[in-house]
C-alpha positions in Angstrom: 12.6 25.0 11.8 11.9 21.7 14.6 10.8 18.8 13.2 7.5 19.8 15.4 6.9 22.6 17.8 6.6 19.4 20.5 10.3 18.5 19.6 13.6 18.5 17.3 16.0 15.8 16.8 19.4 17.4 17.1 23.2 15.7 16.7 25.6 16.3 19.0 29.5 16.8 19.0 29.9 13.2 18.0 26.9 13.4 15.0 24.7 11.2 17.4 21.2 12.4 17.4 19.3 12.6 20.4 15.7 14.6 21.1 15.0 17.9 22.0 11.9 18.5 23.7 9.6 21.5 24.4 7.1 19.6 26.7 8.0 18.2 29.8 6.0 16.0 32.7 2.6 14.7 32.2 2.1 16.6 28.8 5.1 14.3 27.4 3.7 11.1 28.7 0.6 11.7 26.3 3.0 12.2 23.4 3.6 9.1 21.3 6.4 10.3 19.5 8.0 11.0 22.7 6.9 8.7 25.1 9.2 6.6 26.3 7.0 4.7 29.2 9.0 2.7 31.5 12.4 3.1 29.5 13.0 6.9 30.5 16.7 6.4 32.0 16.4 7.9 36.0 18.3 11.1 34.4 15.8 11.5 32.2 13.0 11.7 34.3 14.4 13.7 36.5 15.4 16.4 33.8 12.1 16.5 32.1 9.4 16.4 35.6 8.6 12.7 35.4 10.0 11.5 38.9 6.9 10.1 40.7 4.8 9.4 37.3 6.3 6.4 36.5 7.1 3.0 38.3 10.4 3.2 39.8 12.1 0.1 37.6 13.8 1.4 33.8 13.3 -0.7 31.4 14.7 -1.7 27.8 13.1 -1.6 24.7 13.3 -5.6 24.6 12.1 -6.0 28.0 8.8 -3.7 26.8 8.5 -5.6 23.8 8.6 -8.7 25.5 5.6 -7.4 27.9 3.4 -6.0 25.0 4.3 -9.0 23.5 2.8 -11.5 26.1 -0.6 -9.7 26.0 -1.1 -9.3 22.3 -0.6 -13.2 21.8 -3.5 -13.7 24.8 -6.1 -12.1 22.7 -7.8 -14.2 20.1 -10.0 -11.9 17.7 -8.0 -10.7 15.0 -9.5 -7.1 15.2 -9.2 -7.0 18.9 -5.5 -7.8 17.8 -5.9 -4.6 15.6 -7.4 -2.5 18.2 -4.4 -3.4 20.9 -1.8 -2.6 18.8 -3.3 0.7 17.2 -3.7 2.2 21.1 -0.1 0.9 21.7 0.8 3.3 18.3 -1.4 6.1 20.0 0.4 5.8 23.4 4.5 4.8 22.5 5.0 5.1 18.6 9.1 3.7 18.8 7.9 0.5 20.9 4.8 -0.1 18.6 7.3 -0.3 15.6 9.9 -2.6 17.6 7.2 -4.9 18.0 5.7 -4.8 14.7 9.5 -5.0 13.2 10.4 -8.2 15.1 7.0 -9.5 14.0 6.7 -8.2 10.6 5.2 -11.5 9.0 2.6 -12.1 11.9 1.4 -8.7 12.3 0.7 -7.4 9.0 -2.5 -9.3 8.5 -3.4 -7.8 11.5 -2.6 -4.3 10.9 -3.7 -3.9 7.1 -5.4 -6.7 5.4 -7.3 -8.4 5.5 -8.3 -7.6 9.5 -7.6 -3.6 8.1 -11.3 -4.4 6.2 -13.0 -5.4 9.3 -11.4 -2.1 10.9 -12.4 0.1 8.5 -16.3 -1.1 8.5 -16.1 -0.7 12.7 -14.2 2.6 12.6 -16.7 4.6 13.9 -17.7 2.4 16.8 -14.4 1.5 18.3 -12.7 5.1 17.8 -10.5 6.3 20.7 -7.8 8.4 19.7 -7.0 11.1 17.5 -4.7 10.2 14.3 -4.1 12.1 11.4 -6.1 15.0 9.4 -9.4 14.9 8.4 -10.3 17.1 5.2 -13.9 17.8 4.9 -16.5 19.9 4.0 -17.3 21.8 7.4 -13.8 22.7 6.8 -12.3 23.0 3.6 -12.9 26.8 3.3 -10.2 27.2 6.3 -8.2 24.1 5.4 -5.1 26.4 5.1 -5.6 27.1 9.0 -6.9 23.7 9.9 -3.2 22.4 8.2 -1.3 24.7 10.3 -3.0 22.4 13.7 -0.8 19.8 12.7 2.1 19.1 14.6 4.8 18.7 12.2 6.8 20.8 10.5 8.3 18.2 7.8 5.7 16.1 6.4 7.1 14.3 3.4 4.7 11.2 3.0 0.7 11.5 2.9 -1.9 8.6 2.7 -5.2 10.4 1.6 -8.1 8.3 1.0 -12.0 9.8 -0.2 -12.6 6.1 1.3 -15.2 5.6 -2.1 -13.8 2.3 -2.9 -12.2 0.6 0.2 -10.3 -2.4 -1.0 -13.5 -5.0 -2.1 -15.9 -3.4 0.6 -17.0 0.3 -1.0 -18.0 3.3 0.4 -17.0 3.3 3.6 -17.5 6.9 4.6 -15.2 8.4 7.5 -13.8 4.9 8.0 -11.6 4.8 5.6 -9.3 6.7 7.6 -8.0 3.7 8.7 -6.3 2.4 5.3 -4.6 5.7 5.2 -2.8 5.0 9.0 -2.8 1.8 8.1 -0.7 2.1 4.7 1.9 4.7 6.7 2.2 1.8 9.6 3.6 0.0 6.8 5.9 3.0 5.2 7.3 3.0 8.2 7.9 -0.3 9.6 8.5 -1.8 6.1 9.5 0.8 3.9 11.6 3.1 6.6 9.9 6.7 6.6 10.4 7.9 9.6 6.8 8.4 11.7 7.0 12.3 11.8 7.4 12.3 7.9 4.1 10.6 7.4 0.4 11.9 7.6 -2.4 9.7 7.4 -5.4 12.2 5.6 -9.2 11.1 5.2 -10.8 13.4 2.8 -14.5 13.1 3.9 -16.4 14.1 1.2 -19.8 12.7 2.7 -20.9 8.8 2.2 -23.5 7.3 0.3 -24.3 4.7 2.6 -27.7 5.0 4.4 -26.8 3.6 7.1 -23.7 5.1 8.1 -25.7 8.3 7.6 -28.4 7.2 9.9 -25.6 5.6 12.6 -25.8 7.8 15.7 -21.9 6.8 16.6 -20.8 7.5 12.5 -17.9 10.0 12.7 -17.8 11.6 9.1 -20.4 14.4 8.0 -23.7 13.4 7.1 -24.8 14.1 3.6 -24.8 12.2 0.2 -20.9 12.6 -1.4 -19.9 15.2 -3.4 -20.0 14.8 -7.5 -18.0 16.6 -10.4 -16.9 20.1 -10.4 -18.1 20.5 -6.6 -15.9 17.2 -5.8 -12.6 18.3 -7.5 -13.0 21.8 -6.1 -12.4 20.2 -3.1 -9.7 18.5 -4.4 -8.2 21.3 -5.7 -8.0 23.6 -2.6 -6.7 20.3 -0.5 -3.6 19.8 -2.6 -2.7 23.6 -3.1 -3.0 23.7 1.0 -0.8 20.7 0.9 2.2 22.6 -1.8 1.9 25.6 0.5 2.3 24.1 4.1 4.4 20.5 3.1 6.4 22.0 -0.1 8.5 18.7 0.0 5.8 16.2 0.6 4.6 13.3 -1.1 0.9 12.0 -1.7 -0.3 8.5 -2.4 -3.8 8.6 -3.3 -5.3 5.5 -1.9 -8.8 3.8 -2.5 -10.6 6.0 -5.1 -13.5 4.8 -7.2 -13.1 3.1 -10.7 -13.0 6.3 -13.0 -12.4 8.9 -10.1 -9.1 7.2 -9.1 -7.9 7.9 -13.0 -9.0 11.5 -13.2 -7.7 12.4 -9.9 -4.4 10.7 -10.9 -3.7 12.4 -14.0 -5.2 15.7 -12.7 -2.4 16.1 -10.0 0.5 13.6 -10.9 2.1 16.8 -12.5 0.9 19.1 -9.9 2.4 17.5 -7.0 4.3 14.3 -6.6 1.7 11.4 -6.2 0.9 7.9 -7.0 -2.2 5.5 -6.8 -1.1 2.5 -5.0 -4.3 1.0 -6.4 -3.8 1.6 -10.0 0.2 1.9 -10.1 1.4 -0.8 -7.4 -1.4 -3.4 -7.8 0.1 -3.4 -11.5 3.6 -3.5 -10.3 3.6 -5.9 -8.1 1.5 -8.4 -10.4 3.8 -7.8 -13.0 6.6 -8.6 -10.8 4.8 -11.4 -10.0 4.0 -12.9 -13.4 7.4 -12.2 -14.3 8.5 -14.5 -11.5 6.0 -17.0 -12.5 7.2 -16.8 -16.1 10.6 -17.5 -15.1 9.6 -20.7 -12.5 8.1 -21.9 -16.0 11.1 -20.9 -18.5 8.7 -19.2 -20.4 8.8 -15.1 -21.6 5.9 -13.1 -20.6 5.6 -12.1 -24.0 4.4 -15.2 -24.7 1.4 -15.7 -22.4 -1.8 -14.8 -23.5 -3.4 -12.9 -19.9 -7.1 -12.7 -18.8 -7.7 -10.1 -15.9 -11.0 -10.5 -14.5 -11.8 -7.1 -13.0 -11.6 -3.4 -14.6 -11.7 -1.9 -11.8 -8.9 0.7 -10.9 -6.9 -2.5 -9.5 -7.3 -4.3 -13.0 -6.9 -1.7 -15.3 -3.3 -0.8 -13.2 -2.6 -4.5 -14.1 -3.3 -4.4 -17.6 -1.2 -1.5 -17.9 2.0 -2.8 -16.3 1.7 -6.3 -18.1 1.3 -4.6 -21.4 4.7 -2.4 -20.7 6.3 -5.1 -19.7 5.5 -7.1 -22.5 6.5 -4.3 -25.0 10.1 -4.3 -22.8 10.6 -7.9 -24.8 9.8 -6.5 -27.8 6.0 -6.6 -28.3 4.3 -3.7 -30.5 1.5 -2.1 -28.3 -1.4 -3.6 -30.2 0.5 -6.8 -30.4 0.7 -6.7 -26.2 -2.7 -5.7 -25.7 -4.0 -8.4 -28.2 -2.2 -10.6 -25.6 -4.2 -8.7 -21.9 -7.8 -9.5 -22.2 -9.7 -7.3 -19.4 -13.4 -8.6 -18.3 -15.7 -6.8 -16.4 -19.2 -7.1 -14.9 -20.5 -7.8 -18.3 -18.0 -9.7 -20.0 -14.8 -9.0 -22.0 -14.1 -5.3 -23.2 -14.6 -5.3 -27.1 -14.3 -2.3 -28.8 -17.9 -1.1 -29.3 -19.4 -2.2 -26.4 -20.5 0.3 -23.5 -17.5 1.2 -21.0 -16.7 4.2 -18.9 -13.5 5.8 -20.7 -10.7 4.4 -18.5 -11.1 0.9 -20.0 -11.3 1.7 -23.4 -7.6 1.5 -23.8 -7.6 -2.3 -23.3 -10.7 -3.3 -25.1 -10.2 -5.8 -27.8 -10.7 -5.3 -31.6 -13.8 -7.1 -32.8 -11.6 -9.1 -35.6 -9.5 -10.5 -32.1 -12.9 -12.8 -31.5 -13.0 -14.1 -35.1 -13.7 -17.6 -35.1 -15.3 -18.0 -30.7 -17.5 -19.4 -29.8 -19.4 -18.5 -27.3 -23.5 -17.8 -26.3 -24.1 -14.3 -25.0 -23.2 -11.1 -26.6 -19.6 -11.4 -25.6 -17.5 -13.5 -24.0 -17.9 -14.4 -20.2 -14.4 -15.7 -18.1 -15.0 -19.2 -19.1 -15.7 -18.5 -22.9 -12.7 -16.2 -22.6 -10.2 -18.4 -21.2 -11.0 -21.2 -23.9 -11.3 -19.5 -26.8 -8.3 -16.9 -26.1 -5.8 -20.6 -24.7 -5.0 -17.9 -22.3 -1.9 -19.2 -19.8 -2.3 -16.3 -17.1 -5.4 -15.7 -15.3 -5.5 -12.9 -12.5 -8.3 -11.8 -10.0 -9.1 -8.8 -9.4 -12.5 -8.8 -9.6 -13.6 -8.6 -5.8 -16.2 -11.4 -6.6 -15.6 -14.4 -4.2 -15.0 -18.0 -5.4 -15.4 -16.8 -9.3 -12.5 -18.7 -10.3 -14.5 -21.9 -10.2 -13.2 -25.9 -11.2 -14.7 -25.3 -14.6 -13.0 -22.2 -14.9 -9.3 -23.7 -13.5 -9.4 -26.9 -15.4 -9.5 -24.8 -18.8 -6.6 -22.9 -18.0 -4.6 -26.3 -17.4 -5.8 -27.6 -20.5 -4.3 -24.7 -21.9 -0.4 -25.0 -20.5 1.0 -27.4 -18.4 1.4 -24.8 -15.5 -1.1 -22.2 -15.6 -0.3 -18.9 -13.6 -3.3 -18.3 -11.2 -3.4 -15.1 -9.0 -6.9 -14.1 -6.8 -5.5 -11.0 -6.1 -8.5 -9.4 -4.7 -9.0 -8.4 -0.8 -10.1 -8.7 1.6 -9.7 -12.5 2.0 -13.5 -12.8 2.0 -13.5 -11.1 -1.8 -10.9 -13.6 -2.9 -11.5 -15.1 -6.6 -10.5 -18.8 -4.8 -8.5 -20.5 -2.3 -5.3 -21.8 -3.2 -6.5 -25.1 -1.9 -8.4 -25.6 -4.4 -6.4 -24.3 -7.3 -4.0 -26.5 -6.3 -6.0 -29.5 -6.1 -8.0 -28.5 -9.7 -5.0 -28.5 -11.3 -3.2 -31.7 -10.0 -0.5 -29.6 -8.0 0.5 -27.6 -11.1 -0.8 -24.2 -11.1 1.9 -21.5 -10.2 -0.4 -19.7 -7.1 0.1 -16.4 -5.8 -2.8 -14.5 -3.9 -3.7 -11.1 -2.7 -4.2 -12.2 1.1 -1.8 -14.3 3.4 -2.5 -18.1 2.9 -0.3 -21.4 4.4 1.2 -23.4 2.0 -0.5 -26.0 0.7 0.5 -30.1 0.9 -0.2 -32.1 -1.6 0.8 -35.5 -2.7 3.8 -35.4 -0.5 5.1 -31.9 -1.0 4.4 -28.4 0.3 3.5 -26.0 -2.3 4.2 -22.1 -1.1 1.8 -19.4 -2.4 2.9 -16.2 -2.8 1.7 -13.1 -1.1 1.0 -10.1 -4.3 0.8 -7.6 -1.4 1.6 -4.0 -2.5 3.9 -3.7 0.6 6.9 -5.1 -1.7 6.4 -1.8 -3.9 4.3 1.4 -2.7 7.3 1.4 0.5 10.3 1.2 -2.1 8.7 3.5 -4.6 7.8 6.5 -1.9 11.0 6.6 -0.3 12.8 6.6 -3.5 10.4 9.3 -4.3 11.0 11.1 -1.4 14.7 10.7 -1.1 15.4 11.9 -4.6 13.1 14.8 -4.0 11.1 13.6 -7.7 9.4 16.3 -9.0 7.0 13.7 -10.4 6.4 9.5 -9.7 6.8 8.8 -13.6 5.7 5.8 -15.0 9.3 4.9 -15.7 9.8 4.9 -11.6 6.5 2.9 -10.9 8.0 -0.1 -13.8 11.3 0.5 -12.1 9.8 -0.7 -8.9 8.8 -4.0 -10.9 11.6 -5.0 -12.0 13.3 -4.0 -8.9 11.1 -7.0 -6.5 11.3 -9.4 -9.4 15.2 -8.9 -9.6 15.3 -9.5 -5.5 13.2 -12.2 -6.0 15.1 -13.7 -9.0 18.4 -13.4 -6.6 16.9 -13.9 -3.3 14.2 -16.5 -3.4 14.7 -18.1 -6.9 12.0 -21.0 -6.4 8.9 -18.6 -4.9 6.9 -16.1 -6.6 7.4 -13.3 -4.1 9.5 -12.6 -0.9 8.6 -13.8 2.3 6.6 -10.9 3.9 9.0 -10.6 6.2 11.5 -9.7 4.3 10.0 -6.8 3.5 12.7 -4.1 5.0 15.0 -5.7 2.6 13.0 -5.3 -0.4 12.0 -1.6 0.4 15.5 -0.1 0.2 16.7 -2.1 -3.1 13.5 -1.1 -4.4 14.0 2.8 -3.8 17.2 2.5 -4.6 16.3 1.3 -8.3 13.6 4.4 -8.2 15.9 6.7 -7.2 18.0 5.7 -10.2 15.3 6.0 -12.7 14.4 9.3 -11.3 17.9 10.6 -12.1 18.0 8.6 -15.5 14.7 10.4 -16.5 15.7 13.7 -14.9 13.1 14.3 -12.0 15.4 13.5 -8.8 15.7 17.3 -7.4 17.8 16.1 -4.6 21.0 17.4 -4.8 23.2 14.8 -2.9 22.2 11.9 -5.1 23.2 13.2 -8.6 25.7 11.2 -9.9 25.5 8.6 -7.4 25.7 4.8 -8.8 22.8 2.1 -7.4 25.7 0.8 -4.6 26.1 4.5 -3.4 21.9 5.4 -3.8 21.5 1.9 -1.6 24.1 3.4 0.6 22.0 6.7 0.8 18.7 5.2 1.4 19.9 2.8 4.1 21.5 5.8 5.9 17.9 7.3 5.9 16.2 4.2 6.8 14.3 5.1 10.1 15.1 2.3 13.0 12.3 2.2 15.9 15.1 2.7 18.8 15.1 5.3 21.9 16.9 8.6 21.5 18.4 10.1 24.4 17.1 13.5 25.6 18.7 17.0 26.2 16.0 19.5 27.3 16.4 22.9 25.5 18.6 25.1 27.2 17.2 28.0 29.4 17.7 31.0 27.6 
């Protein structure tokens, strides 16, 4: 069957591959999987109808990029940034990835966050092109047919979002689309999926927001969201659609609320190969992350004593990869939890207290606070930082500036180099500014954040702060997901995908945290690699041409598959 029933890439003689199409003249202009623009060779445009509907001169890829180039560094709003590249994705799909490949580490603020937030909250009012599927409930009971509109045959990868928790903003209705196109930009230009694998999906379930519903330009339906047996109905019918038309695909599940982004996980994680970036990579890339920061120190992770301020999907995911990683040095699970203090809203979860179910796991054992002090019924950050001489403190709490001086000078008075990550996003949400966590701590602290920041100078020297961005794992782990056709992303290949970008980091950039952003297309393969190893240690990988295969040769294999943004040649389809 065609890749779509636009196109096929074929090989020819030589194993080259070069395009088929099934549209020709104006139609294939509109395209952007096949447009070429100004770079269709005179041959080409005479083969396929497009003499006389483009300027005479053929241009390369470079001499396009240059151009598109030129204008997006003229315009100074970072969503109008957004909105200039998105409509260059929406007219030529291989240029727009040239571009964002050559300018990895400059565009991906611009593309996801934190500019993706202010995208997502305008989505409605600066629409302009068709992306993706939309899910919903005017269509649901036809979503088999509805499926069968879009125009690939060989969907492997899909973003879906219920856009109930977008990043630190909410409910964000229809918008969220966005995230899910957003998140693929990035499997593709970091992680290598090629574009006509992916499928950005926005599951519009309705919004609670009153004013989106009362917004005469809001795109989603209008009426209050869906709840319990109704919601997962929904649910239900969209991912057995999904098994019946993309039998080989791949679903991230992206942006969920709290409790909802657990249930949904572990209601389809056996059903259909999936992952929550929010829960699973926000926890492996911290990990990685603290791992690194243990090692700048020359300290074990099992001997830090962690407070995560936020139980949210985002903290509860951390909390869970720290505690593994801590029981891989030898920790008992209560002895590792003992060590991973989760606070929320109301303080630190001790057993006994009120908490929706999902945070009961990491809630501490009332004979853990023997001997605290502090005033309210339990502990708040501050109280929990002093009394627990906690070494690790990590943000993912969506408050902004809640890592206060107070709050920073008791971690140094508890270690000489505290680890300090606001992870949260957008930058707006973030716990602090490495500024001042720099300056609080006298230069010491060990500083990563969720957002892009510069490095900091201080007293003569420049101190870099790490970008936790879940681009160095969710790439890595769905191409090795998808390349060793895994039945299932186990845990095992999430923790896998830790260990990978801490053992790149280790090798690579042994004084830093994390990676330079943009070495991202370096990380992804070693990191899918290591998944795709793990996925044939714990007997998942399906795929039949990696069994057997050593981590040199499955690096071999996934660079092979590793999608390039570079013009194919075309051969119309013969006449029969």
């Amino acid at each position: 069957m065609p890749i779509s029933r636009y196109y096929d890439v074929k090989r020819d003689e030589k194993g080259e591959r070069y395009l088929e199409p099934y549209v020709t003249g104006f139609l294939l202009l509109r395209l952007p999987l096949l447009n070429k623009g100004t770079a269709f060779t005179e041959e080409e445009r005479r083969l396929l109808g497009l003499e006389g509907l483009l300027p005479p001169h053929v241009h390369t890829l470079e001499e396009q990029k240059e151009r598109v180039y030129r204008r997006y560094r003229l315009i100074q709003s970072p969503l109008e940034k957004h909105i200039y590249l998105r409509h260059l994705q929406d007219r030529n799909e291989v240029l727009f990835y040239a571009l964002v490949v050559d300018h990895l580490e400059e565009m991906l603020p611009i593309l996801y966050t934190p500019t993706v937030g202010e995208a997502v909250r305008e989505f409605s009012h600066i629409y302009r092109y068709p992306r993706g599927f939309t899910a919903s409930t005017k269509n649901i009971d036809r979503i088999d047919e509805a499926l069968q509109n879009v125009p690939l045959e060989d969907v492997r990868l899909i973003v879906a979002t219920d856009s109930s928790a977008i990043l630190g903003i909410g409910d964000q209705g229809y918008g969220g689309m966005a995230i899910s196109i957003g998140k693929l930009t990035l499997y593709t230009a970091a992680g290598g999926v090629g574009p006509d694998k992916t499928l950005p999906v926005e599951l519009d379930v309705g919004t609670d927001r009153e004013d989106l519903l009362k917004d005469p330009l809001y795109l989603g339906v209008r009426h209050r969201r869906l709840r319990g047996e109704e919601y997962f109905r929904f649910l239900d019918r969209f991912v057995e659609a999904v098994r019946r038309r993309y039998p080989k695909a791949l679903i991230q599940w992206e942006d969920f609320a709290k409790e909802t982004a657990f249930q949904v996980l572990e209601r389809y994680r056996k059903v259909i190969p999936s992952f929550n970036d929010d829960i699973q990579g926000t926890g492996a890339v911290a990990l990685a992350g603290v791992l690194s920061a243990c090692r700048l120190k020359g300290e074990r992770l099992s001997d830090q004593v962690v407070v995560v301020y936020g139980a949210g999907a985002g903290g509860i995911g951390v909390a869970w990869a720290l505690v593994e990683g801590m029981k891989r040095e030898g920790l008992s699970e209560e002895e590792a939890k003992a060590r991973v203090l989760v606070l929320d809203s109301k303080g630190l979860l001790v057993e006994g207290r009120s908490m929706e179910d999902y945070k009961r796991p990491y809630a501490q054992r009332p004979e853990r606070l023997w001997g605290w002090r502090f005033a309210g019924e339990y502990p708040n950050l501050l109280e929990t930082i002093t009394n627990a001489r906690a070494t690790v403190l990590l943000g993912l709490s969506g408050q902004a500036g809640s890592f206060t001086e107070p709050v920073v000078r008791a971690m140094l008075a508890n270690t000489p180099r505290p680890v300090i990550f606001p992870l949260s996003n957008p930058t707006s949400a973030t716990e602090a500014l490495p500024d001042d966590l720099v300056y609080w701590t006298e230069g010491r602290a060990l500083v990563a954040a969720g957002s892009p920041f510069p490095p900091v100078g201080f007293k003569g020297r420049t101190v870099p702060i790490g970008q936790g961005n879940n681009a160095f794992v969710f790439p890595g782990l769905g191409l090795g997901a998808v390349l060793s056709r895994a039945r299932e992303v186990t845990d095992g290949m999430v923790l896998e995908a830790a260990y990978a970008l801490y053992d790149y980091t280790r090798e690579h950039f042994p004084e830093r945290i994390y990676p330079p952003v943009g070495r991202l297309r370096e990380v992804s393969p070693y990191v899918a690699a290591r998944v795709m190893q793990r996925a044939l240690e714990e007997g998942v990988a399906e795929e039949a041409r990696v069994q057997g295969l050593t981590l040199e040769a499955l690096l071999d294999f996934v660079k092979s598959r590793f999608w390039e943004p570079r013009y194919l040649p075309y051969r119309p389809a013969p006449v029969i």
